[in-house]
C-alpha positions in Angstrom: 12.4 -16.7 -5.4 10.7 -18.4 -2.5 9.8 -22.7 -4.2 7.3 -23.5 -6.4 4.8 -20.2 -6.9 1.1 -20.3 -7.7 0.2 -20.6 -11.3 -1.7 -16.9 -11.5 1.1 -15.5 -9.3 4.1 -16.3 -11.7 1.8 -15.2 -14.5 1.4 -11.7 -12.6 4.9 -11.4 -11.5 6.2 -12.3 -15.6 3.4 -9.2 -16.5 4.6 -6.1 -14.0 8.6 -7.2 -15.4 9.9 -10.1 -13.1 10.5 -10.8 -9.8 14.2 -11.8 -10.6 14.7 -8.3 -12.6 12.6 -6.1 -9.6 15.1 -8.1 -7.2 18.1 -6.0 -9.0 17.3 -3.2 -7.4 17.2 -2.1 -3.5 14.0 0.3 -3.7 11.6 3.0 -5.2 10.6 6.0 -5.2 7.2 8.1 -6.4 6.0 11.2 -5.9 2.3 11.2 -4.5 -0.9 13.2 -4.1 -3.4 12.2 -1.9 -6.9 12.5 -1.5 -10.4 10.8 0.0 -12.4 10.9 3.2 -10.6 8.8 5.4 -8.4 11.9 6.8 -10.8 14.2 7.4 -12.6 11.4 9.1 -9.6 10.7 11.5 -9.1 14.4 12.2 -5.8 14.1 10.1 -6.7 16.5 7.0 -3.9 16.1 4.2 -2.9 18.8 2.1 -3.2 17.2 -1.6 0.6 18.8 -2.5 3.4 16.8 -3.9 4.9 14.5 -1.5 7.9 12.0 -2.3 7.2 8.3 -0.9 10.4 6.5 -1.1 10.0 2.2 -0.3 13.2 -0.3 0.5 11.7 -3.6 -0.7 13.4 -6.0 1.2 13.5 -4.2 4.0 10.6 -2.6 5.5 11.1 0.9 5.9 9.4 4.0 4.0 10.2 8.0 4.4 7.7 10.6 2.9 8.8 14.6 2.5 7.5 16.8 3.0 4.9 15.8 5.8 3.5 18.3 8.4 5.5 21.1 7.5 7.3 21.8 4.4 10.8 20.7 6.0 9.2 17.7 7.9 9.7 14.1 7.1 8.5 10.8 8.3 10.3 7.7 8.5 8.5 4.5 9.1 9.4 1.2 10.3 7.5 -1.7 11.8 9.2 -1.3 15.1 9.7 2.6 15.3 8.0 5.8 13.2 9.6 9.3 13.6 8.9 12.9 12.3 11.6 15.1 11.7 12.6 18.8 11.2 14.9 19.8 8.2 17.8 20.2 10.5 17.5 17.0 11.2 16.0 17.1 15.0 13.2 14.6 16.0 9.6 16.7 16.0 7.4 13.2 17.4 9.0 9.5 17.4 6.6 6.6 18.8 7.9 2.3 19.2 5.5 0.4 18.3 3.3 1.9 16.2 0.9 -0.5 15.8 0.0 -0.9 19.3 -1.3 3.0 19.7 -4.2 3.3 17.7 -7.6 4.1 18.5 -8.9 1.4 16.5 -12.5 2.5 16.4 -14.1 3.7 12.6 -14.2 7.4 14.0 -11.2 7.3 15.9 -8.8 9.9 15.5 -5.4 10.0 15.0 -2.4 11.8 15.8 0.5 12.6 13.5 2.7 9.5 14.7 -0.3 7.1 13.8 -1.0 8.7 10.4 2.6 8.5 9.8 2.6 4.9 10.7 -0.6 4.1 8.1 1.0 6.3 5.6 4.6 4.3 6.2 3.2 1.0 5.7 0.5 1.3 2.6 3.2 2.8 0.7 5.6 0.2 1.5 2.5 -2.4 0.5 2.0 -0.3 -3.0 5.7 0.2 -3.6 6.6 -4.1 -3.5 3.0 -5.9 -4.4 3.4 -7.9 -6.2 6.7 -8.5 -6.5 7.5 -9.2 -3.0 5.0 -12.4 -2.8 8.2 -13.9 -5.2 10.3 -13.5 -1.4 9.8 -16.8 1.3 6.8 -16.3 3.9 4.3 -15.0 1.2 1.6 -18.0 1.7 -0.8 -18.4 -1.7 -4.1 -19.7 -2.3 -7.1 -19.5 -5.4 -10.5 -17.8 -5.0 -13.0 -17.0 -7.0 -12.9 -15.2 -9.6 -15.0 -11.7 -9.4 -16.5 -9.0 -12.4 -15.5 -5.7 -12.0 -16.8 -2.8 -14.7 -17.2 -5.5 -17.5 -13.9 -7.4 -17.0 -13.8 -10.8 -15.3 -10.7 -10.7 -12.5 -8.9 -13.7 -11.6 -8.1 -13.5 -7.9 -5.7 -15.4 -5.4 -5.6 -14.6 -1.2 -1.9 -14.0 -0.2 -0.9 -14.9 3.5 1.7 -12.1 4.4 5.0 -13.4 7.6 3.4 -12.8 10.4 6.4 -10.3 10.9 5.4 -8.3 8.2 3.0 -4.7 8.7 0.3 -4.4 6.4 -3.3 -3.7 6.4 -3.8 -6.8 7.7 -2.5 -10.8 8.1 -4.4 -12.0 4.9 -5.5 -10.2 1.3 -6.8 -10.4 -1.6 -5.2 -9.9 -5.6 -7.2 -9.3 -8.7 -5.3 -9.2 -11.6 -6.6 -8.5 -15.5 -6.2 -10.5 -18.6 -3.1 -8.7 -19.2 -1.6 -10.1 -15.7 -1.8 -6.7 -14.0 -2.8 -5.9 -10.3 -6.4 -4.6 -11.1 -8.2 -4.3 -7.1 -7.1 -5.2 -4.1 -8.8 -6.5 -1.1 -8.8 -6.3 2.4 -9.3 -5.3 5.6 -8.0 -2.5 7.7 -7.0 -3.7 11.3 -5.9 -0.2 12.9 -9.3 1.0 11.1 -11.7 -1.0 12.8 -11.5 -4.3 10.7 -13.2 -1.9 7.9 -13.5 -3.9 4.8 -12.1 -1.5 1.7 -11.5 -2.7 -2.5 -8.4 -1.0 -4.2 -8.7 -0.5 -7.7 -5.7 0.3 -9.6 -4.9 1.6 -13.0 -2.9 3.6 -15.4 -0.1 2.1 -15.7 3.2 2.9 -16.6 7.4 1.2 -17.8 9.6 2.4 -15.0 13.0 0.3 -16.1 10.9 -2.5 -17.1 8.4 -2.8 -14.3 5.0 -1.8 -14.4 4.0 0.5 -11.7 0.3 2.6 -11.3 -0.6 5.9 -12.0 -4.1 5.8 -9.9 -5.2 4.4 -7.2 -8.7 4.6 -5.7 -9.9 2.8 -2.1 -13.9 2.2 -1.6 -14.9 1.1 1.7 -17.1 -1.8 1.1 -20.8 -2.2 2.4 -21.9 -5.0 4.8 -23.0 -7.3 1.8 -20.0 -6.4 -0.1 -20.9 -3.9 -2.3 -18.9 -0.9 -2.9 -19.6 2.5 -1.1 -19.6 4.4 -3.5 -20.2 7.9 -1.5 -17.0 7.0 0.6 -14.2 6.9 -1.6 -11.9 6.6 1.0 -8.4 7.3 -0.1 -7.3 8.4 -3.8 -3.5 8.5 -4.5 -1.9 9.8 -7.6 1.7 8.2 -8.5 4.5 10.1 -10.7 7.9 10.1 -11.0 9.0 6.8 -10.3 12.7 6.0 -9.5 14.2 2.8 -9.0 17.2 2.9 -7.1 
């Protein structure tokens, strides 16, 4: 564990089971369904079937099956994304990911890009919080904010620069229990668009607490929550630590 750790952060990392107990193990799986507007919008429609998600966490790299077809699978990592065939041949690869996107809010995307978001918000779900226990992960207070009737304490968590995310900088709200409740930020290959992340339902997977739901709003100019664009929902089951 990476020096002396923020106050609210050890508090959060002692409430989903321990960063020293999460580090015993090399990854995760879940299996996922996924819904909202945002694919649609991006001319990337996804089926909401069964799809396992499967995170390294010290490593970032992330494969989903199926995806496109039912034999497909993507593999993501921050320098290189693939899709391939159940034989085992390369459908689409693209290097550097990042760097293709049309970054506009209608943009669309192609399956290599929507590979490449998919790779790197499930690595994100699949290690936060744990991995802010790992050197790089820069901490700092703000304010604390109401959501439904319950009073969130926050902190903004710098991520290495060599790390993919949403974005550089976001934000954690965690519940009186010490549990991840939202989760703030911005979406840089989605035109900067500001989004919350509420998340819920949780469940003992070998002593860590993992979600069942989570639900992404895209947020309104002064803040507020859109609530007529709920732009992602993702179901979680069947974890697996491995």
């Amino acid at each position: 564990m990476s020096g002396t750790l923020h106050p609210l952060l050890q508090e959060a990392l002692e409430a989903h089971g321990g960063h020293d107990r999460w580090r015993k193990f090399r990854g995760i799986a879940s299996t996922i369904r996924t819904g909202g507007k945002l694919w649609e919008l991006k001319g990337a429609p996804l089926i909401p079937v069964p799809r396992r998600a499967t995170s390294e966490f010290l490593r970032q790299w992330t494969r989903v099956t199926p995806f496109g077809e039912p034999d497909w699978a993507m593999t993501w990592t921050p320098e290189h994304v693939e899709i391939t065939a159940g034989d085992g041949s390369i459908v689409a690869e693209r290097n550097n990911g990042r760097e293709a996107f049309d970054r506009s809010f209608n943009g669309q995307w192609d399956p290599l890009n929507l590979a490449y978001f998919n790779g790197y918000a499930m690595w994100t779900y699949h290690t936060t919080p744990f991995v802010f226990g790992e050197p790089g992960y820069e901490t700092r207070d703000v304010a604390p904010i109401e959501t439904e009737g319950e009073r969130l304490r926050g902190i903004a968590v710098r991520f290495p620069e060599s790390v993919h995310s949403h974005t550089r900088e976001q934000r954690f709200y965690f519940g009186v229990d010490g549990l991840l409740r939202r989760h703030d930020y911005t979406v840089d290959v989605w035109a900067d668009t500001p989004a919350a992340h509420f998340i819920s339902g949780y469940v003992d997977v070998d002593g860590l607490k993992y979600p069942t739901r989570r639900s992404v709003y895209a947020l309104k100019p002064d803040g507020t929550l859109d609530r007529d664009f709920n732009a992602v929902t993702i179901e979680l089951s069947d974890y697996a630590l491995f």
